[in-house]
VEXGU-542967 format. One line per field, with one value per residue (C-alpha): residue number from 1; y, z, x. Coordinates in pm, 1 decimal, padded with zeros to 6 digits. Each point is the difference from the previous one (the first is absolute). Example, Ala and Ser with C-alpha at 12.3 -4.5 7.8 and 13.67 -1.06 7.14 Angstrom:
// VEXGU-542967
num = c(1 2)
c2 = c(-00450.0 00344.0)
c3 = c(00780.0 -00066.0)
c1 = c(01230.0 00137.0)
This chain:
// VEXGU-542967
num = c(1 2 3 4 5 6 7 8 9 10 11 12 13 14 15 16 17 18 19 20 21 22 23 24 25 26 27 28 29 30 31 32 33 34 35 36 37 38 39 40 41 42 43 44 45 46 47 48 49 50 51 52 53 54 55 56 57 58 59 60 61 62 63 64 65 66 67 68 69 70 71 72 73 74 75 76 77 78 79 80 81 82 83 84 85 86 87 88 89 90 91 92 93 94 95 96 97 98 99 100 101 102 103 104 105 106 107 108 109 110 111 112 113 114 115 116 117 118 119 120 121 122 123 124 125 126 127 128 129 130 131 132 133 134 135 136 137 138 139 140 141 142 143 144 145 146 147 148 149 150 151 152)
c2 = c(-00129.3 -00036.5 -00340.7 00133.1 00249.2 -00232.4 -00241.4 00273.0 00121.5 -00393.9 -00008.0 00334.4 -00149.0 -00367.3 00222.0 00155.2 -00268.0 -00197.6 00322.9 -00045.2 -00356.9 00053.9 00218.4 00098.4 00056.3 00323.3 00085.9 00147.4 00199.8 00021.8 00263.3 00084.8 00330.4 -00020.0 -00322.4 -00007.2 00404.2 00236.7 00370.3 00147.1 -00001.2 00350.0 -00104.1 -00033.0 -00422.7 00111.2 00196.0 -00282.6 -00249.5 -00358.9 -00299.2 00174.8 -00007.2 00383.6 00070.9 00223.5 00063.0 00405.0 00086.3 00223.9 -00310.7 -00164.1 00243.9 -00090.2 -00373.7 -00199.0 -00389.0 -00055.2 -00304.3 -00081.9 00392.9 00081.2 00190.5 00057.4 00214.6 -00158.0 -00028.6 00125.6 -00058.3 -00340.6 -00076.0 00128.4 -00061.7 -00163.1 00046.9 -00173.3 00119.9 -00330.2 00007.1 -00299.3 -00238.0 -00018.2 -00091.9 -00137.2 -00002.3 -00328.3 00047.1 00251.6 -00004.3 00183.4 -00194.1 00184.2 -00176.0 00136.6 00280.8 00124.6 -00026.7 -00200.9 00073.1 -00311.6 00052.3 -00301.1 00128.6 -00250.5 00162.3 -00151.2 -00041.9 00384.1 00259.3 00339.8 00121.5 00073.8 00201.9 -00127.8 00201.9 -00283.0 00192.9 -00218.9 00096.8 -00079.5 00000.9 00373.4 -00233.3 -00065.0 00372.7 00041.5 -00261.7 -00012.8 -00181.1 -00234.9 -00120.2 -00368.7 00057.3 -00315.4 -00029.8 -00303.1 -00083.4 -00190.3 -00259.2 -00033.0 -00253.7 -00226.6)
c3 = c(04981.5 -00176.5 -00116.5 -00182.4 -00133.2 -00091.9 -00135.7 -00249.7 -00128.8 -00066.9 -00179.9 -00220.3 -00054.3 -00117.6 -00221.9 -00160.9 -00070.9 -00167.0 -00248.1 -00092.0 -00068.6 -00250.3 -00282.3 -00168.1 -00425.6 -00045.5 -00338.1 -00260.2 -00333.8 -00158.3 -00255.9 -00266.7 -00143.3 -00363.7 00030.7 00248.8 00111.0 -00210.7 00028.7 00238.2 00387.5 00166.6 00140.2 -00146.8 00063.7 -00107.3 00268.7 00251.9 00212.7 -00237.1 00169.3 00272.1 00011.8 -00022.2 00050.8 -00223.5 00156.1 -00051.6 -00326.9 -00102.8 -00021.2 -00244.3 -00237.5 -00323.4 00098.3 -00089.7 -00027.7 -00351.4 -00115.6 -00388.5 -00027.0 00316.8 00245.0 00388.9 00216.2 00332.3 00312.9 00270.8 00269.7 -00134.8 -00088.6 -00015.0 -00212.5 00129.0 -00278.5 00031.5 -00228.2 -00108.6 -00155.7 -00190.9 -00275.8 -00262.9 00270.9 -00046.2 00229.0 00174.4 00302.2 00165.7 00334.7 00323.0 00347.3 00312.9 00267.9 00389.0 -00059.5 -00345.8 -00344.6 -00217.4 -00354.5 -00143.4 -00379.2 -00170.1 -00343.5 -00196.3 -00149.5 -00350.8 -00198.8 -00053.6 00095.2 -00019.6 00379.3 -00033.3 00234.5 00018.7 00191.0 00150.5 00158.2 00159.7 00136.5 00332.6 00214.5 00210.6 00324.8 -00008.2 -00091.4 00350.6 00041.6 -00048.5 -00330.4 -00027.4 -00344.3 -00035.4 -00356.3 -00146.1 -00317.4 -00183.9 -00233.9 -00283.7 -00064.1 -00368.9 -00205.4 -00141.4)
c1 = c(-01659.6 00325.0 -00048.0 -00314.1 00226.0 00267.0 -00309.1 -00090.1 00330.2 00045.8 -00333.3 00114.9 00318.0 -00127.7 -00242.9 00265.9 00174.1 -00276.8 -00043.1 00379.4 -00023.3 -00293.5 -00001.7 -00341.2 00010.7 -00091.2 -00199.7 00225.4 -00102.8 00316.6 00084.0 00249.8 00071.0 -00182.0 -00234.8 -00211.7 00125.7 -00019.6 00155.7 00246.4 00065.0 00019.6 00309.2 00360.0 00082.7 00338.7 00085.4 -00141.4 00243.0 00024.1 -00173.4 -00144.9 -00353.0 -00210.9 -00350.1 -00193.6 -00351.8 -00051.2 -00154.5 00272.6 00251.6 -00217.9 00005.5 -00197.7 00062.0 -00291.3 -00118.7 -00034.4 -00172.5 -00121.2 -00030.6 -00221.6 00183.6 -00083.6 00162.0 00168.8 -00249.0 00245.2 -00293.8 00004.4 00371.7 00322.7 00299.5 00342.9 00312.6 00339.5 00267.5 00200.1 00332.4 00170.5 00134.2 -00267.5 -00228.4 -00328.4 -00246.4 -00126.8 -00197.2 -00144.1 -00213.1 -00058.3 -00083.9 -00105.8 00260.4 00063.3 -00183.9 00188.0 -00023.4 00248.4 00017.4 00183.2 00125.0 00181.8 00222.7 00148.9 00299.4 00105.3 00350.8 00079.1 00191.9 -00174.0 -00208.0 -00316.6 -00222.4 -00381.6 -00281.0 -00231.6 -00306.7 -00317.1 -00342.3 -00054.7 -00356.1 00031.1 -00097.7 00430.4 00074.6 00129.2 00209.4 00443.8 00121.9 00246.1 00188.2 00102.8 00146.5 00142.1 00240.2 00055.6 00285.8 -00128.6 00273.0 00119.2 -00142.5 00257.1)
């Protein structure tokens, strides 16, 4: 009896293992405040921890938020999706990549900013649409910066 015990915690464990080594592309609808959003979050980004990654799911944090597209606008399916922001601050940095994979039973938000020649910090707001079948899982942030070397 304990070696079928032993057989399954083996079994669990191998399981868990094989999730880890994969990760799984999760589908993304990115958004940025004033193209493809329009209005304003319910919520002050502000006041929210930098490049830590917050969930806004209740209706209340959305505020007036919308998805605007070539002047149709549609309100945010919360049964359907909910929206993941990151709050990104550095050199003139443009954005380069952005992607989430499902890995060892998390999300990981990767965000790749290419920061250019300059001096003056910027703060971006990066927020992203994800499929509500993830809403109940932890985020992690994998936030990259690149230095753009000088031309010469």
């Amino acid at each position: 009896m304990i070696f079928l015990v032993g057989a399954c915690e083996k079994n669990i464990m191998e399981k868990d293992m094989v999730d880890c080594d994969e990760s799984i592309h999760v589908p993304i609808h990115p958004l940025v405040i004033g193209e493809s959003a329009c209005g304003t979050l319910g919520i002050s980004l502000a006041e929210l921890p930098d490049e830590k990654a917050y969930v806004i799911s209740k209706p209340e944090e959305i505020g007036s938020l919308k998805l605007c597209a070539e002047g149709n606008e549609e309100e945010f399916d919360l049964e359907k999706e909910f929206l993941v922001g990151v709050r990104i601050c550095s050199a003139c940095g443009i954005l380069r990549k952005q992607e989430v994979t499902y890995q060892c039973n998390k999300l990981i938000y990767s965000i790749e900013i290419e920061n250019l020649d300059c001096h003056a910090v910027t703060c971006s707001d990066y927020l992203i649409l994800i499929p509500a079948e993830y809403a109940d899982l932890p985020i992690e942030m994998d936030i990259t910066k690149i230095d753009k070397s000088p031309e010469k």
